[in-house]
N, C-alpha and C positions, 0 to 999 in steps of 0.2 A: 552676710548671706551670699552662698554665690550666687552666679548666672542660671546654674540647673537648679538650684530650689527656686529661684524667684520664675524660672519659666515651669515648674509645676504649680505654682501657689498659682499665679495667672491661669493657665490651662485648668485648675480646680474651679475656679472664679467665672470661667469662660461656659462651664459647665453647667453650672448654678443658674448663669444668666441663660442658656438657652432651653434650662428646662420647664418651667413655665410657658416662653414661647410653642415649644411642641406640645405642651397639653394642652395651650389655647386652641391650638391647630387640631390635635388630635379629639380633643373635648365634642367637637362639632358629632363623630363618630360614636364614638362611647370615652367616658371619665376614665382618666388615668389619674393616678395621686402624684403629685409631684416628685414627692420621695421617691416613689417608685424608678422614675425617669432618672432622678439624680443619682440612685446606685448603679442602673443601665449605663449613665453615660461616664460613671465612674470604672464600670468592667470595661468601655471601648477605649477610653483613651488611658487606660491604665495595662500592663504588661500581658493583660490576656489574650487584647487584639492590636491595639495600634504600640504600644509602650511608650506612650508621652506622659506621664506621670510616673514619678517614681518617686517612695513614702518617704520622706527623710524625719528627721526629729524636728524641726521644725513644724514643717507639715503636720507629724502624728501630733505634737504639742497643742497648736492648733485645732486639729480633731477633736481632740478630748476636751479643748474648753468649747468646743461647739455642743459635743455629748453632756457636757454639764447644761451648758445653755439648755438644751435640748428638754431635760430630765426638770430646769427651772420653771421653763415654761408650762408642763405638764403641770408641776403644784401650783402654779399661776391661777390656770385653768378654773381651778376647784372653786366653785361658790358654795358656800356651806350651807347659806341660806336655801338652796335649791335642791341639798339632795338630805337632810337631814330629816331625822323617821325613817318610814319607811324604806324609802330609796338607798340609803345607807346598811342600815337592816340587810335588807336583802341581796343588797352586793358586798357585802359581808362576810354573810354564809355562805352564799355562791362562791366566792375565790377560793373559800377553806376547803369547800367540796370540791373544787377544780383543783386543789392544790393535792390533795388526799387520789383522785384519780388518776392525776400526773406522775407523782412521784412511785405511786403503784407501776405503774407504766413503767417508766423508769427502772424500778427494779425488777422486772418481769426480763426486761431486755440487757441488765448490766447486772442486776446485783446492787447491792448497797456501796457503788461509787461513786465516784464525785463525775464520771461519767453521767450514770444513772440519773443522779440529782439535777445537770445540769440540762439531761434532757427532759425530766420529769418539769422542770421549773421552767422552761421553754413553752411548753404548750399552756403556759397559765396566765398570759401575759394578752393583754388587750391593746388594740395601738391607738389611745384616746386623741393625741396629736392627729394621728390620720383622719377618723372616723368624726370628726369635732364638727370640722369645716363643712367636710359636707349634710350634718345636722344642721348646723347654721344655713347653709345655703336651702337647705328644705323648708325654710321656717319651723321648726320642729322644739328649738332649743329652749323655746319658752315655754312647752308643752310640759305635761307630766311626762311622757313617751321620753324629751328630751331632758330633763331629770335624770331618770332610771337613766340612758344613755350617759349621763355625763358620772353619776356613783359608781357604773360596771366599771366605765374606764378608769376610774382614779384610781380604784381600788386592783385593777388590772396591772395597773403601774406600780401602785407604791405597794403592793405586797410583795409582787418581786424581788422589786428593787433591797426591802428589808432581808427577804431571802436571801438573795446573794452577798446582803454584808455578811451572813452566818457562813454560809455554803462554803465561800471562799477564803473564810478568815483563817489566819495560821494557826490562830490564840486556839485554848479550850473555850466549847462552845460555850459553858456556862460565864466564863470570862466577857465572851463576846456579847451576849446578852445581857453583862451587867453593864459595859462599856454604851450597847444601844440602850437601856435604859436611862443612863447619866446622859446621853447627848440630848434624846427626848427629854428631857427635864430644860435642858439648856434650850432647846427650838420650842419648846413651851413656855419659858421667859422669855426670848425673842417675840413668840405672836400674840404673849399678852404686851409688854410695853410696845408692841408695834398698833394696837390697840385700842391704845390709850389715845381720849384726844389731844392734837400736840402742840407744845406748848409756839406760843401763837408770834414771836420771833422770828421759827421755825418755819412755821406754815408764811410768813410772809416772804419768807430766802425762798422757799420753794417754787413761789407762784411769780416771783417778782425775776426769777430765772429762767422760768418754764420756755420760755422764748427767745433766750439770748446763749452768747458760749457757756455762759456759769454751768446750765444743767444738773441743777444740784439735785433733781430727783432722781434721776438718773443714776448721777456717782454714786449718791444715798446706796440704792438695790446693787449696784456692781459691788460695794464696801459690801452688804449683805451676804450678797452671792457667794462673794472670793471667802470670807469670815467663816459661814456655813461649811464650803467646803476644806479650808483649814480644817477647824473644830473636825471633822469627820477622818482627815487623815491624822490629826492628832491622835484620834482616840483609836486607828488601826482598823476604822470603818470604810466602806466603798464612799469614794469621794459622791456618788449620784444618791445616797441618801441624806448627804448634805445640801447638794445641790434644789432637789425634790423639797426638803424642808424650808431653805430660803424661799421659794418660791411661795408655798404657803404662809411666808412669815410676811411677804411684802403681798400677798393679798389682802391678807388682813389690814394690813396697812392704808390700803389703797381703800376697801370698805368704811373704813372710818375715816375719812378724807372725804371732799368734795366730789361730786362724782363729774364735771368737768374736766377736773386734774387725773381723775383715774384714766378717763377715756383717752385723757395726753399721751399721758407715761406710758398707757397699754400701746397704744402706736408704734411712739417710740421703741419700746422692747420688741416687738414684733417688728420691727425694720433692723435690728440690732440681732435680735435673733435669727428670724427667717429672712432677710433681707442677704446676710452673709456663713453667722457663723454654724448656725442647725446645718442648712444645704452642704458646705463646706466640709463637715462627716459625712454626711452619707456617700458624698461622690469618693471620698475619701475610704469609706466602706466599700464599696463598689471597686475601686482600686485593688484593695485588699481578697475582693471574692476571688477564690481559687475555682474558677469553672473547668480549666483545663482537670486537674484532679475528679473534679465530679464526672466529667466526660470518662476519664479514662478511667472511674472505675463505676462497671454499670452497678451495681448492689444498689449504690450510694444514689442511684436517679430513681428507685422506690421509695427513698425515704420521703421523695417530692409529694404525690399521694399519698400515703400515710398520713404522712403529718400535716398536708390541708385535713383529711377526716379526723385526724386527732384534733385540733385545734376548735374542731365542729363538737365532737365528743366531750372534750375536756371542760371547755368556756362555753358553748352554746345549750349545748344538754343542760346542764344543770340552772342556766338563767332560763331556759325558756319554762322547765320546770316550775321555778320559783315566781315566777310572774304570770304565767298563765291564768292564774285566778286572780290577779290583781284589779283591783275595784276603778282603778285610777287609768286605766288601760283601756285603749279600744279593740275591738276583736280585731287579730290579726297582727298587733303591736307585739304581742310577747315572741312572736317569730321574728317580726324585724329584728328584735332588741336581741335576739339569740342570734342570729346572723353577724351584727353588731359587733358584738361581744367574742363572737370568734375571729377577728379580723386583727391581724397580729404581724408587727414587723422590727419597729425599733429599740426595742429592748431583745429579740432574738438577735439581732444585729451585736448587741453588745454582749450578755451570753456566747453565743459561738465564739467570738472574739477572744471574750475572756477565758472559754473552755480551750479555744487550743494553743492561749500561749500555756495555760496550767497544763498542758498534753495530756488532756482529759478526751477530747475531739480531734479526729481527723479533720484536716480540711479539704478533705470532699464531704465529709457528713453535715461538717458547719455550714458549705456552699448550697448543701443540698435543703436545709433547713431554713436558711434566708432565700433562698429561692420559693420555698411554699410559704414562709412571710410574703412574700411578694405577688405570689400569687392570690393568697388569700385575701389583703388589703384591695386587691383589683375585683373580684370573685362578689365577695360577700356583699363589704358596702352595696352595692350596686341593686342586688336582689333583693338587700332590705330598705334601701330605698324607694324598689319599687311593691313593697307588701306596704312599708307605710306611706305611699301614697292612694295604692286601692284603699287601705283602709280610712284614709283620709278622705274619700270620694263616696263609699258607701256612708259614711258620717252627716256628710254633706245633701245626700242623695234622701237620705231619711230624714233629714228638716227640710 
């Protein structure tokens, strides 16, 4: 490795750790998402203003096991016990509806290209990672409200995600869909024998490491992870719908486990994850944003507006829709949860990325579309955090 990667991988590192610090600092004012800061402070010390970063293969290598990390942790996320019925149900048909007015869109403005698609499948996408924390932070997450919240996002994620194995495969599509079929078969015998309760040798290597170098539950889910996303590029699928599936597969896992040992290992992955390697993309992303491009060409600074409304249109219209009459809902809650649900960043991150190495997107239009990710992850949350806490106050107010 030489001297200039290891002093960008530090300066990416340096990033990571200061950005936290300014949200605590800034927090005092109004909430900023972390993410948010960590792609900001990836355009300043990246060639757009200062030029202290520069991507190397290492680096992007890096990147991209963070974006898996990234996309792990999302199917981590999922408790099934919590959004299953209804909740599931309805954020169901809501993505398929989101997905049907997207891609409309899309071909309104391109035509039936891989353009079109990639912007149609842009605005369908919810940032469950973002919008999570600050549900947990509201006390929310054990609500029904936080339910519905945690099905929009899953299903905001992993529809996607199965989108762009199709969107962007070379294969015939019908090929590609026999290929994700077979993998789902295989990550459906991963989450039942992960399942299964384990055989009790097993479970005592687990517990009898949990607190020494062995870590063997740990290696366990990394074995999982890297496995996942082989099997995915195996079969000529997007390595983050292997990724997405591991994580599901070690939830399960962890559910039939002790729940001591879960609370562990979630730690752990969560210092392993967000500790280094999530942050580590996105500044890395932020490196990457072509703002000079967006500046210089004004068209591409519409698309900023736009596509916050679109992302309101696409994702928020059709859940507030669908929950509005929801029995299980406080008045006021289906608006949050429509605010929620439009709040969209790290899978548009990957999208544009992947749209303009395929030179499907300009990178001014990519820039200009993570920019209103960006925007909208700061925007939304915020507003429906504050419907669902009047609605939490009139609730309160009437007993």
């Amino acid at each position: 490795m030489s001297d200039h990667q290891l002093t960008s991988i530090l300066l990416i590192a340096v990033a990571a750790a200061l950005a936290p610090v300014i949200s605590a600092q800034v927090g005092r004012f109004v909430r900023v998402p972390g993410v948010v800061l960590e792609i900001l402070l990836g355009v300043v010390f990246g060639p757009v203003v200062l030029g202290w970063i520069q991507v190397s293969d290492i680096v992007e290598a890096v990147s991209q096991f963070g974006l898996s990390m990234l996309m792990f942790m999302a199917g981590y996320e999922i408790e099934f016990r919590r959004i299953r019925g209804a909740p599931i149900k309805l954020a169901t048909i809501g993505w398929f509806v989101s997905l049907g007015i997207g891609l409309t869109f899309g071909l309104i403005v391109s035509g039936f290209t891989l353009t079109g698609q990639v912007v149609g499948l842009a605005v369908t996408t919810t940032a469950l990672g973002t919008i999570l924390p600050m549900v947990r932070d509201a006390g929310a997450l054990p609500t029904p409200f936080g339910g519905r919240v945690l099905a929009i996002g899953s299903l905001g994620e992993f529809g996607p995600i199965v989108a762009m194995a199709i969107i962007f495969s070379e294969d015939e599509k019908w090929h590609t869909f026999v290929l994700i079929g077979v993998f789902a078969l295989i990550a459906v015998g991963a989450a039942a024998m992960a399942s299964r309760k384990r055989h009790p040798v097993l479970a005592r290597m687990v517990t009898a490491t949990m607190g020494s170098s062995g870590q063997l539950a740990v290696r366990i889910v990394m074995v999982v992870l890297v496995f996942m996303l082989w099997v995915a590029e195996a079969f000529g699928l997007d390595v983050l719908l292997g990724a997405f599936a591991a994580g599901i597969v070690i939830r399960l896992a962890m559910d039939a486990g002790p729940h001591i040992e879960e609370r562990v290992v979630s730690s752990k992955l969560d210092a392993i994850g967000f500790g280094f390697l999530i942050p580590f993309f996105f500044v890395v992303s932020g490196v990457k944003l072509d703002l000079k491009a967006m500046f210089a060409d004004p068209m591409s600074l519409l698309f900023i507006p736009t596509f916050l409304a679109l992302f309101l249109l696409v994702r928020g219209l059709p859940t507030f829709l669908l929950h509005r009459r929801d029995p299980e809902l406080r008045p006021g809650e289906s608006k949050a949860l429509a605010l929620f649900a439009s709040a969209a960043l790290p899978l548009i991150v990957v999208l544009t990325n992947t749209g303009v190495e395929a030179g499907a997107l300009k990178t001014s239009t990519a820039a200009a579309m993570v920019t209103a990710g960006v925007c909208s992850v700061m925007l939304y949350p915020l507003i429906a955090l504050g419907l669902y806490r009047i609605a939490d106050q009139k609730c309160e107010d009437a007993v």
